[in-house]
C-alpha positions as CSV (number, residue, x, y, z in Angstrom):
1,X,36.9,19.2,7.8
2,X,38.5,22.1,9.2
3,X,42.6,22.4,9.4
4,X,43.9,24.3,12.3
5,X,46.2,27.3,11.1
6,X,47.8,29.7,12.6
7,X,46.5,32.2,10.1
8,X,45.3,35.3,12.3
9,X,47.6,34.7,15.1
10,X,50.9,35.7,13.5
11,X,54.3,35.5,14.2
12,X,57.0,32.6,13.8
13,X,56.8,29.3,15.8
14,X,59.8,26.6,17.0
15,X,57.4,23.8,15.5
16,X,57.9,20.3,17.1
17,X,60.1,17.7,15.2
18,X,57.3,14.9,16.4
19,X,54.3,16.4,17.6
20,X,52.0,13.4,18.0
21,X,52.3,10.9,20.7
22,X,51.8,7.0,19.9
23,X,48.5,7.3,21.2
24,X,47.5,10.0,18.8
25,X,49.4,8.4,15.8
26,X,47.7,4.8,16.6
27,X,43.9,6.6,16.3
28,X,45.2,8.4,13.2
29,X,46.7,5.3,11.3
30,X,43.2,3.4,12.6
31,X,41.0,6.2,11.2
32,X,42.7,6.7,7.7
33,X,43.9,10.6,8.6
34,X,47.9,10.4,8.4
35,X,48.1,12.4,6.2
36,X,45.5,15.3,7.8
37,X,47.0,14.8,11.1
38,X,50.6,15.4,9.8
39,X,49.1,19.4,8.0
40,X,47.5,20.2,10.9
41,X,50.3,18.8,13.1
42,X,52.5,21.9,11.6
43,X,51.0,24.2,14.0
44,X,52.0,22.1,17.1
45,X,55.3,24.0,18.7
46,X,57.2,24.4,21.7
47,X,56.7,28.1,21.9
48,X,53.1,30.5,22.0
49,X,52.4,31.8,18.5
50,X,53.4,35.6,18.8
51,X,49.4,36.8,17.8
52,X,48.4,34.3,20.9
53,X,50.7,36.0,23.5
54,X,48.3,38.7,23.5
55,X,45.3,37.0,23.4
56,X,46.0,35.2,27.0
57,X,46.1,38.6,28.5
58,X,42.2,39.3,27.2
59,X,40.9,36.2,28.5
60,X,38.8,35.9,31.3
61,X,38.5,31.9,31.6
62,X,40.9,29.3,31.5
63,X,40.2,25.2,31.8
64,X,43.4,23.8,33.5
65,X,44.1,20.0,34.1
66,X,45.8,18.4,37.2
67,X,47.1,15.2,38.2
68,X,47.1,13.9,41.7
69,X,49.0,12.0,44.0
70,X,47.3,8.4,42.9
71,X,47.3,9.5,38.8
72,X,43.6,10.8,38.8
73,X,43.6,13.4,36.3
74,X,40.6,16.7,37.1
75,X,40.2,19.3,34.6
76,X,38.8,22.7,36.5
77,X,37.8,25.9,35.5
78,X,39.3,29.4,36.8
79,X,38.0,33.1,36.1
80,X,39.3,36.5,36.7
81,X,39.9,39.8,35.5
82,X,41.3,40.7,31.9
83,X,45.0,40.3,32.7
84,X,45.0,37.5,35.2
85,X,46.7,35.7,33.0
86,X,49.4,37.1,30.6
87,X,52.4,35.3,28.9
88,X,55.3,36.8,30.1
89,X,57.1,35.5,26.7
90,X,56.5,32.8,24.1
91,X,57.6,30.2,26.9
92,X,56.1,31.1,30.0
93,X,52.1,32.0,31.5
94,X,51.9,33.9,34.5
95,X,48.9,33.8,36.2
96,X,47.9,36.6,39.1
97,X,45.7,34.9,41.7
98,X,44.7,37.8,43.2
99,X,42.8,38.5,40.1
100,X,40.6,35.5,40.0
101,X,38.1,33.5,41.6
102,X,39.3,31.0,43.7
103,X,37.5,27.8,45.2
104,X,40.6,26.8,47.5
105,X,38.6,23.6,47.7
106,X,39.2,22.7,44.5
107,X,41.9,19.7,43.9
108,X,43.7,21.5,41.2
109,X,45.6,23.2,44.2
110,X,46.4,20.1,46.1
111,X,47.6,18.6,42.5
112,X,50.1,21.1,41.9
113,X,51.7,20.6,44.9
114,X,52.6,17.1,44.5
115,X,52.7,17.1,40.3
116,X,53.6,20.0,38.3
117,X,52.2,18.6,35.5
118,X,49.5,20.8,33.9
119,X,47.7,21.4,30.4
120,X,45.9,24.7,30.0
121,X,42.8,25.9,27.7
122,X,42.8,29.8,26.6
123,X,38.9,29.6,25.4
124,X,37.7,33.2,24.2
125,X,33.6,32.0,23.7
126,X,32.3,34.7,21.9
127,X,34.8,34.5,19.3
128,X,35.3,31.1,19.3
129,X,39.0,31.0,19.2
130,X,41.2,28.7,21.5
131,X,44.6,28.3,22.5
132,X,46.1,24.8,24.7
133,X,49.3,25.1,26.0
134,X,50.2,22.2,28.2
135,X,53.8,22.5,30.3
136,X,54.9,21.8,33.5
137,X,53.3,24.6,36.3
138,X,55.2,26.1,39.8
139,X,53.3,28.2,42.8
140,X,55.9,30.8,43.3
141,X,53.7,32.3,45.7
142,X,49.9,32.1,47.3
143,X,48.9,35.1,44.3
144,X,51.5,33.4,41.4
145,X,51.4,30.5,39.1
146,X,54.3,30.3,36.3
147,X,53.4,28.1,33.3
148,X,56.4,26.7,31.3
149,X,55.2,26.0,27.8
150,X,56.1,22.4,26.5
151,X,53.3,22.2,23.6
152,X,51.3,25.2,22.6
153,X,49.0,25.4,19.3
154,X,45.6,27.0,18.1
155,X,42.4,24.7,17.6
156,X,39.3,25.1,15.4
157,X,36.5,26.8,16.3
158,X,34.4,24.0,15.6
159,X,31.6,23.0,18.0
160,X,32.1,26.2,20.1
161,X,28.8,27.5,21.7
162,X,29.4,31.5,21.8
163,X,28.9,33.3,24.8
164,X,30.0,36.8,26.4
165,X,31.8,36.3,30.3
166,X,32.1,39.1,32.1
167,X,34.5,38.5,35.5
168,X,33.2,41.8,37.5
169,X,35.9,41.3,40.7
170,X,34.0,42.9,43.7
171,X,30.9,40.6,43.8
172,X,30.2,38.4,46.0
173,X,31.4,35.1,46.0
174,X,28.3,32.5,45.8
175,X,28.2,28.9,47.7
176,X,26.7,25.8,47.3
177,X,25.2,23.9,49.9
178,X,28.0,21.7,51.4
179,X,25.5,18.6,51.7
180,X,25.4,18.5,47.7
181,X,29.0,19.2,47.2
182,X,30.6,15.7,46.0
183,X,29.8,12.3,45.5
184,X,30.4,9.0,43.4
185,X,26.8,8.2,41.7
186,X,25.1,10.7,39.8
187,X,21.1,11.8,41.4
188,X,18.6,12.9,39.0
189,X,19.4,16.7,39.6
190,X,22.7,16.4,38.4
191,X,21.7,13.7,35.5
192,X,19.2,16.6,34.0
193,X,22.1,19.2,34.2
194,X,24.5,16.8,32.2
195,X,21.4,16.3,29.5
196,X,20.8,19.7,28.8
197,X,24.6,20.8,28.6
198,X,25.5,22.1,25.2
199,X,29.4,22.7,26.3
200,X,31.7,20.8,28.8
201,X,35.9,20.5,28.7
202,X,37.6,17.6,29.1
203,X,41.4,17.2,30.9
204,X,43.0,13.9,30.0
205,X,46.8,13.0,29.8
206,X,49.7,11.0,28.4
207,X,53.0,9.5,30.4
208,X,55.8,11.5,28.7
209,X,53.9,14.1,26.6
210,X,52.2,15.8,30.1
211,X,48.7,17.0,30.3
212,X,45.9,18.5,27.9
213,X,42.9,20.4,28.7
214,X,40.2,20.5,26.1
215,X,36.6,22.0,24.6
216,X,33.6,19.7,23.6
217,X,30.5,20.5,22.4
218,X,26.7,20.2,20.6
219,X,23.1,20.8,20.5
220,X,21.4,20.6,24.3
221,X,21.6,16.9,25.2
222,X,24.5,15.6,23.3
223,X,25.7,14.2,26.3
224,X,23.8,10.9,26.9
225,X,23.6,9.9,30.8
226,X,23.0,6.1,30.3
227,X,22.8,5.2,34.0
228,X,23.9,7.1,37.5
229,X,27.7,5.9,36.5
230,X,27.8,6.4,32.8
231,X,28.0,8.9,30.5
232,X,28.3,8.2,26.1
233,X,29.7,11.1,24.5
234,X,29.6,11.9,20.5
235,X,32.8,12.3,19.2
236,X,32.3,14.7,16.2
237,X,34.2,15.3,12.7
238,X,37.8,17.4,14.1
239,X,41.3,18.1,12.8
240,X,42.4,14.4,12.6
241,X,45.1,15.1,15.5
242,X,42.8,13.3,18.3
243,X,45.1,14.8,21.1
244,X,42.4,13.8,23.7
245,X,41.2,10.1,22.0
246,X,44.8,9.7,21.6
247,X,45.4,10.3,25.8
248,X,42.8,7.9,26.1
249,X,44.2,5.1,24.1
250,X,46.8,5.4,26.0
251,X,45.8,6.2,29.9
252,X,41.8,5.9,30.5
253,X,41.5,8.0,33.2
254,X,39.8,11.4,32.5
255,X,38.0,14.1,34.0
256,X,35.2,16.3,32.8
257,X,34.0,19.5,34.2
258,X,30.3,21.3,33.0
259,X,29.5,24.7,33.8
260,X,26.2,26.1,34.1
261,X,26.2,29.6,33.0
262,X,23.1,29.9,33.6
263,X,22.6,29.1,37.4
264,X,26.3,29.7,38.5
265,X,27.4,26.4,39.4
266,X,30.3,24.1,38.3
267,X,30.6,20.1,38.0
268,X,33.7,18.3,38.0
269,X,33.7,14.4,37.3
270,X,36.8,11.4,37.7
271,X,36.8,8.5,35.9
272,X,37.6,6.4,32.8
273,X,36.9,6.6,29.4
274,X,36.7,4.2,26.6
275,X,36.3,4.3,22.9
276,X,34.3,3.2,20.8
277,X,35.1,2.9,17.4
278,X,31.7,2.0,15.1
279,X,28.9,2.6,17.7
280,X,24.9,1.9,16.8
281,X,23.7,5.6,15.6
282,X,20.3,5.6,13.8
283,X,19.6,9.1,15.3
284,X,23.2,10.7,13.6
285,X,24.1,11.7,17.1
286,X,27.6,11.7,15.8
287,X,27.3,13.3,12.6
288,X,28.5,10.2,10.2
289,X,31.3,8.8,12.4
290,X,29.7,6.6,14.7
291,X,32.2,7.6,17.2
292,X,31.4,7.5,20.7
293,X,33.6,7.7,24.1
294,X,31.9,5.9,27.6
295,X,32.5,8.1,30.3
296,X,32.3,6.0,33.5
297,X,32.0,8.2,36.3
298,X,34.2,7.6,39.8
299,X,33.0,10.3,41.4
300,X,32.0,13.8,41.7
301,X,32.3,17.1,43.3
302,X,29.9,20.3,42.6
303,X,30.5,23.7,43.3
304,X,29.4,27.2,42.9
305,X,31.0,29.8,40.4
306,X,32.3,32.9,41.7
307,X,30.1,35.5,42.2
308,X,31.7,37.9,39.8
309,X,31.3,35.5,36.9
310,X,28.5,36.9,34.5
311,X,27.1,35.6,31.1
312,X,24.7,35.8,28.3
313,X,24.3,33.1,25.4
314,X,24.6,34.5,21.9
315,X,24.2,31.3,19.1
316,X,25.1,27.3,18.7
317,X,27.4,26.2,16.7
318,X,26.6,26.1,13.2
319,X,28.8,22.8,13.1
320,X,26.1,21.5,15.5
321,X,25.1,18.0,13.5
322,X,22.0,17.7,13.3
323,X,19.7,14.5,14.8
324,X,17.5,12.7,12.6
């Protein structure tokens, strides 16, 4: 098991007096990890780690989750230029619209305008280091977005497939063809892109401690599509704070989104989750703890990534367990 430190990141941090949820406490008291949860819970803090603030500003990807009008939590994924998005100081993101690629479809900017809740994943592939940061989010203007930090801290770099992106601004953006663009049961197309995802982030939420964005991932075809409404995910050794099982035991709905680097489209899907705590696993699709999460889909909306978005695959995970 990996702890999360802040080793490498430097600098002093206002830790959090309680940094779990009841959610989060309830999974580590049912899992036997107290006592993990409460080490690694040292890095969780009200303010950006002073080695992170710099490490925003190199980014070129962010997952951000949004809540709308009726509670449905969507986790989305924006682009842009190194420097898009820079923390102004330990408390507060700013991120320059003008510098990334925007689908104004999308319903993270109809969410904001109603709920300013929002939870925020700094993902740097290649290196596999990751930041969250979840706060409460204002549009000061059509180009701004000002983050206000209520929980920040560093995660493991566990399960991370690497891979260089490259936002070139100037290229064109691409589209996808508006007759495939949403619906609520999942055709064979999109069934064969879940199934050979190795990487998808997940946005979920709790009622008073706001909203988290989050990184999951495995060999091609962890993600099980059991039917065209229901996905079963592996839920893999961590850190023992369960910040997104501990959302779930809490409020079901979720939202996952996949991105296909390869053929430059995204997929976002609503729903509910549900646990489950000793699930059948001849095939060690879990890695020893029989852990799985139903994903049971709502619906869905597909879209196309911007144009400038580039990548290249390096390696899997070497944390990547291993099917019998």
């Amino acid at each position: 098991m990996i702890a999360v430190s802040p080793a490498g990141w430097g600098g002093d941090m206002m830790r959090l007096e309680r940094p779990y949820h009841d959610g989060e406490l309830e999974v580590q008291r049912r899992l036997g990890e107290v006592a993990e949860g409460e080490r690694n819970g040292r890095v969780v803090a009200d303010t950006i780690l002073k080695g992170a603030l710099k490490f925003i500003g190199q980014q070129q990807m962010a997952v951000l989750s949004s809540e709308s009008a009726d509670g449905t939590i969507w986790a989305s994924v924006l682009f842009g230029e190194q420097g898009f998005a820079v923390a102004a100081d330990d408390q507060t993101v700013v991120f320059d619209l003008a510098r990334a690629g925007i689908d104004e479809a999308d319903p993270f900017w109809e969410n904001i305008a109603t709920s300013d809740r929002m939870g925020a994943l700094f993902i740097e592939l290649s290196t596999r280091r990751r930041l969250r940061i979840n706060g409460r989010v204002e549009r000061t203007s059509d180009d701004r977005l000002v983050l206000k930090v209520s929980e920040s801290y560093p995660n493991c770099p566990k399960y991370i497939q690497r891979r260089e992106i490259r936002f070139e601004k100037g290229q064109p953006v691409a589209t996808v063809d508006a007759v495939r663009t949403r619906g609520e049961r999942l055709d064979a197309e999109l069934a064969d892109w879940i199934a050979g995802a190795d990487t998808f982030f997940v946005g979920s939420g709790h009622v008073d401690r706001g909203l988290d964005a989050s990184h999951r991932g495995g060999p091609p075809g962890f993600v099980e599509v059991v039917d065209d409404r229901t996905l079963r995910v592996p839920d893999y050794v961590g850190n023992s704070m369960y910040n997104t099982l501990g959302n779930l035991m809490t409020n079901p709905r979720a939202s996952l989104v996949f991105v296909d680097f390869e053929r430059g489209r995204v997929l976002q899907l609503v729903g509910e989750a549900e646990v489950i705590w000793d699930g059948d696993d001849p095939a060690n699709r879990t890695g020893g703890t029989k852990r799985f999460w139903k994903f049971h889909v709502s619906r869905w909306r597909a879209s196309a990534l911007p144009g400038a978005v580039q990548t290249e695959f390096m390696d899997h995970s070497p944390f990547n367990p291993k099917s019998q």
